[in-house]
Each structure stands twice: as C-alpha cells, then as structure tokens.
DRENNU-228768 format. One record per atom (N, C-alpha, C): atom name; x, y, z; chain; residue number from 1. Coordinates in steps of 0.2 Angstrom, whole numbers. Layout:
<atoms>
atom  px  py  pz  kette  nr
CA  X  Y  Z  A  NUM
...
</atoms>
This chain:
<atoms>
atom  px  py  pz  kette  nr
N  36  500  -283  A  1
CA  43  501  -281  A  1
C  48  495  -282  A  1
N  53  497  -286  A  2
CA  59  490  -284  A  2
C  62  489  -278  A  2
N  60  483  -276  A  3
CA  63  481  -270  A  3
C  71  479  -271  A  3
N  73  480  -276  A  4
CA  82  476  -278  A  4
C  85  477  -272  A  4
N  89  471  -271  A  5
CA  92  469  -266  A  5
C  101  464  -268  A  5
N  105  469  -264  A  6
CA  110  464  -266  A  6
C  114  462  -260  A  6
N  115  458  -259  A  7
CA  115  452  -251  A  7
C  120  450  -251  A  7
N  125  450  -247  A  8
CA  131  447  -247  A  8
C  132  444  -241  A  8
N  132  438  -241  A  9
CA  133  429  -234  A  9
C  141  430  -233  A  9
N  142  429  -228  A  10
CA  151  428  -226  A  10
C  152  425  -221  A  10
N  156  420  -221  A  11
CA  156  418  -213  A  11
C  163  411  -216  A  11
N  163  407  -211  A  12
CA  168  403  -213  A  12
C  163  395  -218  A  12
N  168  393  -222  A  13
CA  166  386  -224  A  13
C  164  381  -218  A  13
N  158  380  -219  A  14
CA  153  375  -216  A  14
C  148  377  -212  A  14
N  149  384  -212  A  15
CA  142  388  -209  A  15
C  136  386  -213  A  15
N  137  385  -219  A  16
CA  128  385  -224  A  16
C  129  392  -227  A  16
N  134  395  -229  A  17
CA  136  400  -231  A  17
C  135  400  -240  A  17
N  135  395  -242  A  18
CA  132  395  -249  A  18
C  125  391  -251  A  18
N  123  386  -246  A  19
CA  119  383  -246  A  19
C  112  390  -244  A  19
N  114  395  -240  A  20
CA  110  401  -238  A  20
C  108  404  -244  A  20
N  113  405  -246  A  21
CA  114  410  -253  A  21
C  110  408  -260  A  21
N  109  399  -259  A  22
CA  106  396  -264  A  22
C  99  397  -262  A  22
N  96  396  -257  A  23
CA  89  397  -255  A  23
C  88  403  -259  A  23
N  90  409  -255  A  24
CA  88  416  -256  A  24
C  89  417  -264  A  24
N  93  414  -268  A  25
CA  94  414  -273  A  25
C  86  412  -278  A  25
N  87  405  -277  A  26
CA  79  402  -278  A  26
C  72  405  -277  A  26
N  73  407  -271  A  27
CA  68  410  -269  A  27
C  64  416  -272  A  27
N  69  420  -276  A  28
CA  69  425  -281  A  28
C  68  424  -290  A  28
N  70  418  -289  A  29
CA  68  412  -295  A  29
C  61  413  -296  A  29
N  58  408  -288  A  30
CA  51  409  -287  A  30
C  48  413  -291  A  30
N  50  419  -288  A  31
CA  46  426  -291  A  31
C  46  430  -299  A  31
N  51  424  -301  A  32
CA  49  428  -309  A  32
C  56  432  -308  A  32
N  61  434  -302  A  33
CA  62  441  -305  A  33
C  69  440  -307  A  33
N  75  444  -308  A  34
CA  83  441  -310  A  34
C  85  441  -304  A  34
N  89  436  -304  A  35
CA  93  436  -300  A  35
C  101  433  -301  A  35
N  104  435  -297  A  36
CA  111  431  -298  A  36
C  115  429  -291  A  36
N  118  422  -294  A  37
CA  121  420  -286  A  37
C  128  419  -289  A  37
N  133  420  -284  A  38
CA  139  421  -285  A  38
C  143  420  -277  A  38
N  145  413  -280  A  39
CA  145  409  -271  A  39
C  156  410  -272  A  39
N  160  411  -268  A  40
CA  166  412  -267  A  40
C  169  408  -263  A  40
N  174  404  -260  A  41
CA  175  402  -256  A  41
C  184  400  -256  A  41
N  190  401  -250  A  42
CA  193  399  -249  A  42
C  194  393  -253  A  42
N  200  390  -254  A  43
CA  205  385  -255  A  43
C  204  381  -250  A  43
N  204  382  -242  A  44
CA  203  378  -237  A  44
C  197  372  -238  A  44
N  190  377  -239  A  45
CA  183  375  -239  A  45
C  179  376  -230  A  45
N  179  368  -229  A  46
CA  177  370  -222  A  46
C  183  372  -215  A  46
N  179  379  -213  A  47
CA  186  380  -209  A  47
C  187  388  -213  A  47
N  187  386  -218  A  48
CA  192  392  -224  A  48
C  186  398  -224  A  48
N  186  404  -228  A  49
CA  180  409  -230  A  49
C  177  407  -234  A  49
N  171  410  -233  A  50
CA  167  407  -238  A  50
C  162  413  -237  A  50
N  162  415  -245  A  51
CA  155  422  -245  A  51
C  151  421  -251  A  51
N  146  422  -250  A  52
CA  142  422  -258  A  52
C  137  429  -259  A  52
N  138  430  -263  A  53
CA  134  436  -267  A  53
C  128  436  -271  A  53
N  122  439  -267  A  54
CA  117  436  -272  A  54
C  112  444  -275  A  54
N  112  445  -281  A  55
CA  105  452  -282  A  55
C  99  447  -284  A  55
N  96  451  -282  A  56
CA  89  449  -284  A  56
C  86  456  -284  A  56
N  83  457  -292  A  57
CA  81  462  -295  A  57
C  75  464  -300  A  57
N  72  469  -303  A  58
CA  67  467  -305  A  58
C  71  469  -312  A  58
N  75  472  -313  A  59
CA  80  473  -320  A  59
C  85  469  -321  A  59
N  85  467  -330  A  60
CA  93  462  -328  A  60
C  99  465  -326  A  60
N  102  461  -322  A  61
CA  108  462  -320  A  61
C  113  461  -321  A  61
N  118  467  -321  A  62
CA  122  468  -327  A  62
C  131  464  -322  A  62
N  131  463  -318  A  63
CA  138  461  -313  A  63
C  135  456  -310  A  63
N  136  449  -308  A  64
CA  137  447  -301  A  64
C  142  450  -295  A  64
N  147  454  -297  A  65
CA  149  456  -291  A  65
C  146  461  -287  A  65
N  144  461  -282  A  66
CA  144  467  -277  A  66
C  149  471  -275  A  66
N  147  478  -274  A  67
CA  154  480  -272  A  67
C  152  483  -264  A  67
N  142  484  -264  A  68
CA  141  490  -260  A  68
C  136  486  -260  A  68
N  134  481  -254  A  69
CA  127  478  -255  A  69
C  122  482  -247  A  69
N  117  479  -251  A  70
CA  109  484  -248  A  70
C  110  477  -240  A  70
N  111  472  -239  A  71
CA  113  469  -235  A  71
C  118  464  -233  A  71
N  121  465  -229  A  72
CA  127  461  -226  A  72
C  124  455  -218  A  72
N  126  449  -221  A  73
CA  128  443  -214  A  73
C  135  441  -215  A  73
N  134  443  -206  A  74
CA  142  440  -207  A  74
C  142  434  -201  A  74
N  142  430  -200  A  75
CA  144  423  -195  A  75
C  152  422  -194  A  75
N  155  427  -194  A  76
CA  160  425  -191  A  76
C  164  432  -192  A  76
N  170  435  -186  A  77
CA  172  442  -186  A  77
C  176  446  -191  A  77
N  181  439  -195  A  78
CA  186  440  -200  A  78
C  179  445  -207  A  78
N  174  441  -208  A  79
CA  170  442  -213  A  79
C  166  450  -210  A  79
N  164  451  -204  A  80
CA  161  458  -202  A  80
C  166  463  -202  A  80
N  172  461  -200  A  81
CA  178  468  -203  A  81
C  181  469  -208  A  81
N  178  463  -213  A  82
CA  181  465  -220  A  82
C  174  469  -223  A  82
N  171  467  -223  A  83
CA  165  470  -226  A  83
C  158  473  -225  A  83
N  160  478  -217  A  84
CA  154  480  -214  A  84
C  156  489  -219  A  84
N  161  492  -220  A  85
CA  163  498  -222  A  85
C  159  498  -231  A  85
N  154  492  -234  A  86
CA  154  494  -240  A  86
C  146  493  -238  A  86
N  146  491  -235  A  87
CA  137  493  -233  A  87
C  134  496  -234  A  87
N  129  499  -240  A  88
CA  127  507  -242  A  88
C  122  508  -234  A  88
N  122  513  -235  A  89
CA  118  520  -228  A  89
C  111  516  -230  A  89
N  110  516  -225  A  90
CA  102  514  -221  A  90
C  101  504  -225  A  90
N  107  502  -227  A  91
CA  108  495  -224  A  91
C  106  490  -221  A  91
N  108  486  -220  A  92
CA  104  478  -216  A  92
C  110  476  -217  A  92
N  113  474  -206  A  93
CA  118  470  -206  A  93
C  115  465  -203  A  93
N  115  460  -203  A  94
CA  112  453  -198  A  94
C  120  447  -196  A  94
N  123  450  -187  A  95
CA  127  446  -186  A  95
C  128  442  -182  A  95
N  130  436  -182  A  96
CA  127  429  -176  A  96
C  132  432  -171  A  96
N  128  434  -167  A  97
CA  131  439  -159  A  97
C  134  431  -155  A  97
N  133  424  -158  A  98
CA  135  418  -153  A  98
C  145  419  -153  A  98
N  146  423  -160  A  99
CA  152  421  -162  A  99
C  155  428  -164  A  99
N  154  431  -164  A  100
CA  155  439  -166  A  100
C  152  443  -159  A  100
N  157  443  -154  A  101
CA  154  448  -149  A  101
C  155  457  -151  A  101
N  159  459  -156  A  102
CA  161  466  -156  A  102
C  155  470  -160  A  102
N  155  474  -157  A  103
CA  149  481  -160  A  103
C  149  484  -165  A  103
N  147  486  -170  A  104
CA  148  488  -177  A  104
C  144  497  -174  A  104
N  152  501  -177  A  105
CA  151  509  -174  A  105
C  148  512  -178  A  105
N  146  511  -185  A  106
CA  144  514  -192  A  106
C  135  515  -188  A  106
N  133  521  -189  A  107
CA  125  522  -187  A  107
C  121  523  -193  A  107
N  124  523  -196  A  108
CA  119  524  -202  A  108
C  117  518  -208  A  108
N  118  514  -203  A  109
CA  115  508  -206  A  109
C  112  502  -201  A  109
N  109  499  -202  A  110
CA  102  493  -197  A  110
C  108  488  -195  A  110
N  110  486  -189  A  111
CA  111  480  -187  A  111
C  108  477  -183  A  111
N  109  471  -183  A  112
CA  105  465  -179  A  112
C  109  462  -179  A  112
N  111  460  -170  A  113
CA  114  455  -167  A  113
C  112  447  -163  A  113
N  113  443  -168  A  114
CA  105  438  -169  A  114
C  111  433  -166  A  114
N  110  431  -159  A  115
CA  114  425  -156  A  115
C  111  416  -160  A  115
N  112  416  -168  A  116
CA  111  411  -172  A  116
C  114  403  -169  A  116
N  119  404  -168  A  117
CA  124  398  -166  A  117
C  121  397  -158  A  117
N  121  399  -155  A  118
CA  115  397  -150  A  118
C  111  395  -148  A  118
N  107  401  -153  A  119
CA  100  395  -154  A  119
C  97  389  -155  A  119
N  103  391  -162  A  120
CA  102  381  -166  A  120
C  103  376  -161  A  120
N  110  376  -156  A  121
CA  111  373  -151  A  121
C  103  371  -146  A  121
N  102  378  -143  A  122
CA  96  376  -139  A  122
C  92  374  -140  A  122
N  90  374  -147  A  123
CA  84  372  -151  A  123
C  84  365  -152  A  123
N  91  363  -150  A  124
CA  91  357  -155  A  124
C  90  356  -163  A  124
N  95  363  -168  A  125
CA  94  364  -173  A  125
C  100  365  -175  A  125
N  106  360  -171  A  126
CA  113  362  -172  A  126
C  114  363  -179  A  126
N  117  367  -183  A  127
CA  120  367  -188  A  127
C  115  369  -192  A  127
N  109  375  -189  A  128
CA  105  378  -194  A  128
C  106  387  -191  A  128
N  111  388  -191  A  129
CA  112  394  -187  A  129
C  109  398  -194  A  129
N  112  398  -200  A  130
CA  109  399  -206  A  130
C  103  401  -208  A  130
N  101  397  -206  A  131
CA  92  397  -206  A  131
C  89  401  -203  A  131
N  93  402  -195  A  132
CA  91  407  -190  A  132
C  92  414  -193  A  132
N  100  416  -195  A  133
CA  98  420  -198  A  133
C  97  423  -204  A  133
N  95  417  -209  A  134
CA  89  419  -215  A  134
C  83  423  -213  A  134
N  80  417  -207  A  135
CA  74  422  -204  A  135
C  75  428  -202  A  135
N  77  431  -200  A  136
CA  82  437  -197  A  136
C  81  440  -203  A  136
N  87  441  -209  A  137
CA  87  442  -213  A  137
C  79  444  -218  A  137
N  76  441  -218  A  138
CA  69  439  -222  A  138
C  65  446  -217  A  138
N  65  446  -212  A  139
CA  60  450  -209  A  139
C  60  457  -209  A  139
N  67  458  -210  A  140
CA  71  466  -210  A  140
C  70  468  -219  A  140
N  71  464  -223  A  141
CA  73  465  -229  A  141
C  68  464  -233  A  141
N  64  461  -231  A  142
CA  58  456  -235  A  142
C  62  456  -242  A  142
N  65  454  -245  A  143
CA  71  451  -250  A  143
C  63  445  -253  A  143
N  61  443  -253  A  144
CA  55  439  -257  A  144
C  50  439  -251  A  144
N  45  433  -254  A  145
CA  39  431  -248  A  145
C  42  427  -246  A  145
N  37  423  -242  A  146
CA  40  420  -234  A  146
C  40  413  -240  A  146
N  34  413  -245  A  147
CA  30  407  -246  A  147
C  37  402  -251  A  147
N  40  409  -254  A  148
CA  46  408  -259  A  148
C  51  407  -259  A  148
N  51  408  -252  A  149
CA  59  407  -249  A  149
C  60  399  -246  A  149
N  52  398  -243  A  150
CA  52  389  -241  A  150
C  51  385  -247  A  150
N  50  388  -256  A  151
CA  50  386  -260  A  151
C  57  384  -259  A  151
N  60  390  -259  A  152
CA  68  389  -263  A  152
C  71  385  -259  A  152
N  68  383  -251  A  153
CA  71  381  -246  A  153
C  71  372  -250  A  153
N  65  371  -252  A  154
CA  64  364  -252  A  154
C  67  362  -260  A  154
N  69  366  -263  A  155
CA  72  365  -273  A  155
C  79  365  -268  A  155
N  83  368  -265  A  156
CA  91  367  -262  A  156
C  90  362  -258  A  156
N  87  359  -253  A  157
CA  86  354  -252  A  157
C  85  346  -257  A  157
N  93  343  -257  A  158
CA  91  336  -262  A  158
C  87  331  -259  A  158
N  81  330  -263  A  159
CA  78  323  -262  A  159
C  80  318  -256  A  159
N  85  317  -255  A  160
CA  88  310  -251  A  160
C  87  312  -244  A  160
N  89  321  -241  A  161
CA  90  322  -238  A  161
C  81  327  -236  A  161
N  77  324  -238  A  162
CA  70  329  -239  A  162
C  68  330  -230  A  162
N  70  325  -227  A  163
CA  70  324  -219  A  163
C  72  329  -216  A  163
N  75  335  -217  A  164
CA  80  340  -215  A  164
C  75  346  -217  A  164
N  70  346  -223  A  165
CA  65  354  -224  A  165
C  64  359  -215  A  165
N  60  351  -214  A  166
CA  56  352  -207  A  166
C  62  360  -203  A  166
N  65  353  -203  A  167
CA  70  358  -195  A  167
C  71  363  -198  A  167
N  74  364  -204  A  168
CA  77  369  -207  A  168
C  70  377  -208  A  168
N  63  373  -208  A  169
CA  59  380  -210  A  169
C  57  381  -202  A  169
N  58  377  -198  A  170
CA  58  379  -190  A  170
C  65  385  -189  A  170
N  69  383  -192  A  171
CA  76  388  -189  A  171
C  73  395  -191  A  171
N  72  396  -198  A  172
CA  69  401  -205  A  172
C  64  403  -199  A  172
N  58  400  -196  A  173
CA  53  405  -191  A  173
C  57  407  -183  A  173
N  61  402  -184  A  174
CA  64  407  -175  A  174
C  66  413  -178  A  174
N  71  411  -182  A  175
CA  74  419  -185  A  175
C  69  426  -186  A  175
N  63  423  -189  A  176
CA  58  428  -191  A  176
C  54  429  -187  A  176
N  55  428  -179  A  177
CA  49  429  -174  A  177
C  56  434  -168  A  177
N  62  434  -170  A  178
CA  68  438  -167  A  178
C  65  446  -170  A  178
</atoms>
C-alpha cells in the first residue's frame, strides 16, 4: 500500500520550520522513495511566515506544490487559519497548543493539540518545540521509520554543531511517547 504523504510545516520564521521540513525530507531520501521539499518563507525571515511543503511518495512527483496535504503543522494561529480548510478528510493536524489556544471545528479530520513550546522550555530543550512536534507528527502519520528520520536528523544537522543530535532526538521521543 502507498503510504504517500504530503506535509505542510507553518509557523513563523525561527521555529525550525524548514530545518523540520528538511529532516522529514531526508528521511524519505533514506528510504529510497521521491520526495520533494519546497521550503517558502516571508521577506521578514525570523519573526516573518515561514512554511515548507514536503511529499514523500513511492511515485515521481509531479508539483512541489501542495494544495490539499494529508498532514498539516501549524506552530503559530496566522499559519492554522490559513490552512486548516485544505486539509483532505481523515487528515493529521499537529498544533503547538503552547501558542495556538483556538480549537479547530472541522471533524473530519485527526488533530492533536501538542503544547510543543512548553515542553521544550520544561525539558530544557528551548527551541526544539520542532522536534516535539516532529515526534507527534512521526507517530500519527508514520511518514518514514523512526530509524530514518534520526538519519535525516543527523545529515540536517552540520558537523560543527553535531553537539545539538542528542537534544534534538530527545525532543523527536517526547513527541512520540505524547
């Protein structure tokens, strides 16, 4: 059965809102199968919007663009009211409830309200709310294996910064134990 998956990140600039998209991207690498990453971001940068588009498929892929993906994150409310309405039926939303209090009314599709941003914080994993809800994401969607997405976690991670894997497959398991 094709697992095809098309995944849309949004949230503002300096979430790890491309740097997520690049994992999940990678990690589909892993597996041999097509994929495409299609990262988009505001003029501002950090602060600004920032969404990225990713399919991972077992067919070549004919658009990077999404118009109606199989899963949506949104980390911030501007990004969940723009783009919860193209969600296809029976869906996956994953949204950081630390920063997005409002409820999503659509029933016919999966949400999960994953308080990511304070997690990180309590965990002492400031600024891996990302990761928090990668894992999230990864458990609802199984979008690759666990083993290929710490792959792709550790190829988006530069050399200099190789110090940072750890925390970051720590955040990846809280998320997947929510």
């Amino acid at each position: 059965m094709a697992n095809d998956q098309s995944i849309l990140l949004a949230g503002f600039g300096g979430q790890g809102i491309l740097f997520t998209g690049k994992v999940i991207a990678y990690a589909g690498l892993v597996e041999e199968r097509e994929v495409s990453w299609l990262p988009s971001y505001g003029p501002e940068m950090r602060g600004g919007t920032a969404n990225c588009s990713i399919t991972i498929a077992d067919e070549p892929i004919g658009s990077p663009l999404i118009i109606n993906p199989t899963s949506l994150v949104a980390m911030n409310y501007p990004s969940l009211e723009k783009f919860i309405d193209s969600v296809v039926p029976d869906g996956v939303v994953v949204i950081d409830s630390t920063l997005i209090s409002a409820k999503v009314e659509r029933t016919d599709i999966k949400v999960f309200y994953v308080p990511a941003t304070g997690l990180a914080d309590e965990k002492g994993l400031k600024g891996l709310a990302n990761m928090i809800i990668l894992g999230k994401l990864l458990k609802e969607t199984q979008f690759a294996e666990y083993d290929s997405v710490i792959a792709g976690l550790k190829k988006s991670i530069p050399a200099r910064k190789a110090e940072l894997v750890d925390s970051n497959i720590k955040a990846i398991s809280i998320g997947m134990e929510l």
